[in-house]
N, C-alpha and C positions, 0 to 999 in steps of 0.2 A: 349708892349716893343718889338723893330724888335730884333730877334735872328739871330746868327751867327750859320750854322749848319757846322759840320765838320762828313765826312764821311770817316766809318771803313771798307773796304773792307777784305774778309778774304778768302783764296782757299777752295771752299767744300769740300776736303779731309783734312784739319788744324780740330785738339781737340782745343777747348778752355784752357786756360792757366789763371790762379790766379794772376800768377806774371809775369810781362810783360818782365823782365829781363832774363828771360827762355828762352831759343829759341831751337823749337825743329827741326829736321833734319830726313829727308826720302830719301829711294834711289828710282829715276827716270830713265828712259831709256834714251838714247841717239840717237838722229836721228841714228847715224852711229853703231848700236847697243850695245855700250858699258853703263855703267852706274854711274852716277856724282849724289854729293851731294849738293843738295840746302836748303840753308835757309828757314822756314817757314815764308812767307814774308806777313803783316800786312801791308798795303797800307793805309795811311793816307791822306786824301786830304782837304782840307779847300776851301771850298768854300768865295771868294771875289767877292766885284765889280769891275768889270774890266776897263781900263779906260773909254769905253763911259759910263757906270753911268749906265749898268743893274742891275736888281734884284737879288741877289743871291741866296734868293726862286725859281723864275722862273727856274733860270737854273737849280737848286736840282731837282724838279719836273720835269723838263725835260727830266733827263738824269736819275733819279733813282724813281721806285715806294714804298712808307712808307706804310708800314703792321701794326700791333699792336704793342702795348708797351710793351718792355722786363723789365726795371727796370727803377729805377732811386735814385737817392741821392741827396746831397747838392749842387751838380755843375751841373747835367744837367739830362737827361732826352734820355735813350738808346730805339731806336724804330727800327723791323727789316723793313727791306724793298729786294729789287731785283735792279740790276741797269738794264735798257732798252735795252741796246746793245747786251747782251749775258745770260739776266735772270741769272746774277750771284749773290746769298747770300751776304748781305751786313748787316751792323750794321750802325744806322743812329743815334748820337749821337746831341742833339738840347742843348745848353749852351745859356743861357740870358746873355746881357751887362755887367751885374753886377755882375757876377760870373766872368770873365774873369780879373783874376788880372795880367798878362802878354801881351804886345802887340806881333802882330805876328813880325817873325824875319825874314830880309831878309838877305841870305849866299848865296853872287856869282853870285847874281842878282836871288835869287829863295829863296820865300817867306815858311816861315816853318809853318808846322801847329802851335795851340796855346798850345797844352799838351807840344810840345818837346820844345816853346816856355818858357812855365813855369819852366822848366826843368832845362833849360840851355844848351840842347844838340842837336848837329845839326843835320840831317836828313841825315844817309847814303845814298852815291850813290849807288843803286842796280845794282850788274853785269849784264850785256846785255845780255839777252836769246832770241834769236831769236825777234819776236813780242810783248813777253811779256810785260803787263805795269810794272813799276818803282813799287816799292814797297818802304814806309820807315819803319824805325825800331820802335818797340813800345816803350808806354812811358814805364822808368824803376824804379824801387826804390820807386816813392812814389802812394800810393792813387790820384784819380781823385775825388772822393769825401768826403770830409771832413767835419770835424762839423764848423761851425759858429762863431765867439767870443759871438754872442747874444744869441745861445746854449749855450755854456761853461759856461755862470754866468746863465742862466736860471737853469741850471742843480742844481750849490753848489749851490745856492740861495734857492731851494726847499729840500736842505738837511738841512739845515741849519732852517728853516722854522720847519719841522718835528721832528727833535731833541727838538727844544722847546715846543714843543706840547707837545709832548712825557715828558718830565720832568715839565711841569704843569700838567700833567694827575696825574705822580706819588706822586706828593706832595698833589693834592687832594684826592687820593686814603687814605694817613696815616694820614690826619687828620678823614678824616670817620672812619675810624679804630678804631682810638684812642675812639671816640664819642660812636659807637657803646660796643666797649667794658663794660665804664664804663655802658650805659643805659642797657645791658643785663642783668649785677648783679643787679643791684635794681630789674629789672623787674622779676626776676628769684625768690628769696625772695617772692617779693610780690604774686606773680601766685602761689607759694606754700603753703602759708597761704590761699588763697580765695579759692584754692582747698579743703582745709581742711575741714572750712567752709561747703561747699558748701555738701560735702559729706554725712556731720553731718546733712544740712539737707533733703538730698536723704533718708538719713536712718529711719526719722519720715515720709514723705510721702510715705514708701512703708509699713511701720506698717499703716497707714490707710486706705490704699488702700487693703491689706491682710483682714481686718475685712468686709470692705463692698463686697469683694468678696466671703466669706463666708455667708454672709448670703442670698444672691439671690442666690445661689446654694442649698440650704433648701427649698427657694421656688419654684427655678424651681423642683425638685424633687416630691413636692406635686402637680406642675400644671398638670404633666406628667399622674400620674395613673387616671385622670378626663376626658380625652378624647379618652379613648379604647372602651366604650360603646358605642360612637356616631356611629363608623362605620359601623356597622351591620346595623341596620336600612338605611342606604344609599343604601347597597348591596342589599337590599329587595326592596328598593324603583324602583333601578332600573332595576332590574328584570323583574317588574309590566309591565315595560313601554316596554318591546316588542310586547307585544298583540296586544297594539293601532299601534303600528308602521306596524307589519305584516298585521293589517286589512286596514289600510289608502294604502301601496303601492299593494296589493293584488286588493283596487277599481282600484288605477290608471292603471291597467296593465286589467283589464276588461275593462276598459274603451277605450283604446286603440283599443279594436275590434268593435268598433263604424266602419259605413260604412263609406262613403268620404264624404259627408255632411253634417253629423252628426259630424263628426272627429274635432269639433273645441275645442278651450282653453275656454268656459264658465265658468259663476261663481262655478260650484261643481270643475271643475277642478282646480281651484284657490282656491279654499278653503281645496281639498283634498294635494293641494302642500303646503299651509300655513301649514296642520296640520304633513305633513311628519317633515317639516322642523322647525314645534313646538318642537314634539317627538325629532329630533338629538339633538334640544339645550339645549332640557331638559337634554336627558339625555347623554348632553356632559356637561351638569351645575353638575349635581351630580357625574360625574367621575371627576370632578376639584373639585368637591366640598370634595368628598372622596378622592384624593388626595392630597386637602389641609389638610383634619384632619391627614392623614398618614405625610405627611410633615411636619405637627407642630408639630405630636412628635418627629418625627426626629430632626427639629430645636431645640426644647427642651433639649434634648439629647447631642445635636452639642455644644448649648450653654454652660450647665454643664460642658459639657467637656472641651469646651475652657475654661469658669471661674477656672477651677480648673487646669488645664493647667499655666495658669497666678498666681493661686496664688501659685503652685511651683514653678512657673518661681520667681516670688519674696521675695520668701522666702529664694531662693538658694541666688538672688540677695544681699538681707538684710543681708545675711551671708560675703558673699565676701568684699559689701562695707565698712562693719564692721572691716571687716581685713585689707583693704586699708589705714582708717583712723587711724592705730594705726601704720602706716608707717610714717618713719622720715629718714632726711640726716643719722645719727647714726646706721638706722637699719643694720643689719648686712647679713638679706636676700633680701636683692632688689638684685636687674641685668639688665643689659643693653637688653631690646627687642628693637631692631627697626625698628622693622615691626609692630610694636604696634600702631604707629601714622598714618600708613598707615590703618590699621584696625579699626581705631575707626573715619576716615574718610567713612568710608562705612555705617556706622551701622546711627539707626536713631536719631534725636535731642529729648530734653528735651521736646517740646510742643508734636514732634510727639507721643514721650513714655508717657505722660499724655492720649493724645489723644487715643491711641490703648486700654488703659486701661477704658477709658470714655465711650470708641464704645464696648466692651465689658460687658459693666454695663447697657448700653444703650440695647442691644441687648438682654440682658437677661428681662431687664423691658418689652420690646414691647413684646417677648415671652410670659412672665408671661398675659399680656393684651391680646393677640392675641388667647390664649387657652382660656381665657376667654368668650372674644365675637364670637369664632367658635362656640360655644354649640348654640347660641340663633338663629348665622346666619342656622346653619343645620334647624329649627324649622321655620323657614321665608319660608328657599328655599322649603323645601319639601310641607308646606301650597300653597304657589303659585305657583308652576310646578302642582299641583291636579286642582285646580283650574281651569288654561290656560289650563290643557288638558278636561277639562270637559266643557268647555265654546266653544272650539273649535269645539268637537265632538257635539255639540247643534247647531251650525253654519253650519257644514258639512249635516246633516239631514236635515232642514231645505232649504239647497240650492239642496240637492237632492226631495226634496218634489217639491219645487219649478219646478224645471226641468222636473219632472212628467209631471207638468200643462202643460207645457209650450206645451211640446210634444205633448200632447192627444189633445190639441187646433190646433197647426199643421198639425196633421194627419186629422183633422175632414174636416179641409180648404181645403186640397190638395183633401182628397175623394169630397168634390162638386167639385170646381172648375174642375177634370180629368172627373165627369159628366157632365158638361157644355163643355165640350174640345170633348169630345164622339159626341154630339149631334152635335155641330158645324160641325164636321167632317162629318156627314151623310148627314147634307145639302149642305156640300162646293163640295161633289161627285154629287148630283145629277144637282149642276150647272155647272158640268163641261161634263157631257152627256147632256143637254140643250145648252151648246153652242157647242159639238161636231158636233148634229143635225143641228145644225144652219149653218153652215159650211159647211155642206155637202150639203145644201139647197142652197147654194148659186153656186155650181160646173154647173148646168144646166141652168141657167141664163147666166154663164160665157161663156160657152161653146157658146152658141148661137149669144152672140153679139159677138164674136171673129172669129166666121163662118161667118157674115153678113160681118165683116172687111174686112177678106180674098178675099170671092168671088168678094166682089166690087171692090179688090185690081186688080181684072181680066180686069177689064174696058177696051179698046183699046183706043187710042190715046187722042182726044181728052176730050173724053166719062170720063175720069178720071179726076174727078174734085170732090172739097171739096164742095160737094151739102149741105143740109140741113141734109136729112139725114144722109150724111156720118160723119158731126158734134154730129149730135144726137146718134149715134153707139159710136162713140168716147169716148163720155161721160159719156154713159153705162157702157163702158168697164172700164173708170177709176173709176166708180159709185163704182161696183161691185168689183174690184181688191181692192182700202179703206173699203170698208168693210168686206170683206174677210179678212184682215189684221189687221184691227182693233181687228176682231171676236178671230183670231190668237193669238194678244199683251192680247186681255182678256184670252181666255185660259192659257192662258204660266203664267198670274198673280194666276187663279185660280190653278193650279197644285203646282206654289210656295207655296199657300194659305195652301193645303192640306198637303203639304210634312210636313211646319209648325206645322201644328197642329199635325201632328201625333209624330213627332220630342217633342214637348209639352205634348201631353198624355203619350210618353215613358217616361219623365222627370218625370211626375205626378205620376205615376205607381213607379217607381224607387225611387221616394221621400218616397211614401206610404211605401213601403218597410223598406228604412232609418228607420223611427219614429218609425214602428213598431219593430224591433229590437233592437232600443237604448231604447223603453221602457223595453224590455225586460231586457238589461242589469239593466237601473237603477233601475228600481224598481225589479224585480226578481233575480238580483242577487249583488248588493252592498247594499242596502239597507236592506235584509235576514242578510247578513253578519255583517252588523255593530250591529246586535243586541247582537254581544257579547262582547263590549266594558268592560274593568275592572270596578269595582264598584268604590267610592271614597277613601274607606279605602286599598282597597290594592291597590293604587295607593299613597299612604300615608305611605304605607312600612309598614306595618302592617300585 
């Protein structure tokens, strides 16, 4: 829809004003230095098409630039801008067709804007001040923006709307009332009766739950004094087992002083680690084991006390509910608690208070059972920790016997074989002064045809020529220089030879050593040692 824009000019020293009927007034200087009062003058201009048929956009645009939007209402739409000519502050108000309920007015042949239009009042001539542009007077008395007639009934229409709402809310509110009312008194009645009930019969299931609580606390009592005996013999048992332990890590730490070839993980080493690591689990089975028996009577103990714990807790209970149910509307000690229904919101239900009382009965049964089968398991474990350590200690001597062999076989090997490495070495020296000789035997051979070369090299002019001879010297010399060379690559193989071997007899010599010291260890000194292994019975805690 094309808009009608009308422009608000206003002096950069002008306050903005609410009420356009206000006119406010400043004192100005006067060329001639005295000083006059002017109106604060509001310049109104309405942009038209003029007669040739321009756009009255263009020319807005032309003469004035639009900044952001300052507001706006029901009739139009205020945006500041600047006019071009002198960047002066302006107010750029945009009105649609259809807001515009007044045509503009023409006074005196001069068209008025369309606010003073609406109005009804015509556009003051502004007194002539030098240059200054005309200014008209602002609109006065009423609003430029206004609500709607289609506002105005959308408005009561939505009151009107809401009101009804509002008094069917209230009439469904008083019938629920009414409803609830009557259903709380039946339901109050009735909840008071099945309370009653209900109570009556709490107070038979804690009379039989009181009895069976009583009697597994007679039994745990008797379970209790039947497993103080067991202990001791644990404490003995495991006593025993440091022997084996100090003699198994005392091998491993002789062992350790094994030479560097001898330094391996063989089977005594693996069998001296299987038996360290027999010893901890034994005798970390019998500290669990011994502190299962100290446990169960603990647990024994624990249980009693909770059962008997519970059945004062029920007894005090059996008292109280007993006094509840002789309560009536009529009694004359009730009272209002109400924090009561908060509090019995926390606490636990009827299955869980069965349940707590089940798991207590339960608990003392497994006890009674558990102190039973501890006697027979002590009597198992102590059998089969003797055992495994006696079957081990059979396995560990046996793989040190073994390693003996093993040993005394390898030393026997290494003494030939570093005889055969000896002898080798005496004949690989004397082949190596057999070709030194040889070599040396070949120096005056060399010599000679290298002389014959030379001198012939003396030949004059023509006389120097590749005769017979001089080919047959030639071929001497390269005779003797390949084998002289050859003689050299065999030396230089033969010295590798010897360095070898002697490199191999230190090896041999050095190995001998090894064997002979790791026998030492194992058989002279772990093997002595382990003959003090515990017997069966005091490994039996006895």
């Amino acid at each position: 829809m094309r808009k009608r824009r009308r422009v608000c000019e206003s002096n950069e020293h002008d306050l903005a004003e609410t009420d356009v009927s206000r006119i406010s007034r400043k004192r100005k200087l006067s060329p001639d230095g005295g000083t006059v009062r002017e109106k604060k003058k509001r310049v109104v201009e309405k942009k038209t098409p003029d007669a040739s048929g321009d756009d009255p956009r263009v020319d807005l645009e032309t003469k004035y630039w639009v900044m952001g939007q300052l507001g706006g209402g029901g009739c139009g739409t205020v945006f500041a801008g600047y006019r071009k000519a002198d960047m002066f502050p302006v107010a750029i108000k945009h009105i649609t067709r259809k807001n515009l309920f007044c045509n503009p007015v023409c006074l005196n042949g001069k068209m008025l804007p369309t606010e003073q239009g609406c109005v009804g009042l015509p556009e003051k001539e502004p007194p002539v001040r030098g240059s200054q542009p005309s200014s008209g007077s602002a609109t006065a008395g009423y609003r430029s923006a206004k609500y709607s007639p289609g506002e105005w009934f959308s408005n009561y229409h939505s009151i009107l709307q809401q009101a009804g709402t509002d008094r069917l809310q209230a009439r469904s509110v008083q019938r629920e009332s009414r409803s609830l009312h009557q259903d709380t008194e039946s339901a109050t009645l009735h909840t008071q009766a099945e309370g009653t009930r209900l109570l009556g019969e709490r107070l038979q299931d804690l009379h039989h739950w009181r009895s069976e609580l009583q009697r597994h606390i007679e039994h745990l009592q008797a379970d209790n004094q039947s497993l103080v005996a067991v202990k001791t013999r644990l404490e003995k048992a495991l006593d025993a087992t440091e022997t084996p332990y100090v003699i198994s890590t005392d091998n491993l730490t002789c062992r350790t002083r094994r030479l560097g070839p001898d330094l391996v993980r063989d089977s005594v080493e693996e069998q001296l680690l299987k038996e360290v690591d027999l010893i901890r689990s034994v005798q970390a089975l019998l500290k669990r084991t011994t502190a299962q028996v100290v446990t169960q009577i603990k647990r024994n103990r624990e249980a009693k006390q909770t059962l008997e714990l519970d059945w004062s807790d029920k007894y005090e209970a059996y008292n109280l509910d007993d006094h509840c149910g002789r309560y009536s509307n009529m009694s004359a000690d009730t009272k209002h608690h109400p924090s009561s229904a908060t509090v019995q919101d926390q606490v636990c239900n009827h299955a869980a208070w069965s349940k707590f009382t089940q798991d207590n009965l339960s608990k003392a049964l497994q006890e009674e059972q558990a102190s039973s089968s501890l006697r027979k398991l002590v009597e198992r474990v102590l059998l089969d920790t003797t055992e495994d350590l006696r079957v081990q200690c059979s396995t560990v001597d046996r793989a040190f016997s073994q390693r003996c062999v093993e040993l005394n076989e390898a030393k026997t090997q290494l003494e030939m074989k570093l005889a055969e490495v000896l002898e080798q070495i005496g004949a690989q020296e004397r082949n190596i002064v057999a070709l030194q000789q040889a070599i040396h035997n070949k120096e005056a051979p060399l010599r000679v045809a290298q002389s014959r070369l030379y001198v012939r090299s003396l030949r004059p002019h023509m006389e120097l020529c590749r005769d017979e001879p001089q080919l047959s010297l030639e071929g001497e010399a390269r005779q003797i220089d390949a084998t002289v060379a050859s003689l050299h690559q065999q030396l230089s193989e033969a010295r590798g030879s010897l360095s070898q071997l002697e490199e191999s007899r230190m090896a041999l010599e050095k190995d001998v050593n090894c064997k002979t010291h790791s026998l030492f260890i194992e058989r002279d000194k772990c093997m002595t040692q382990r003959k003090r292994y515990p017997t069966v019975s005091t490994l039996s805690g006895y």
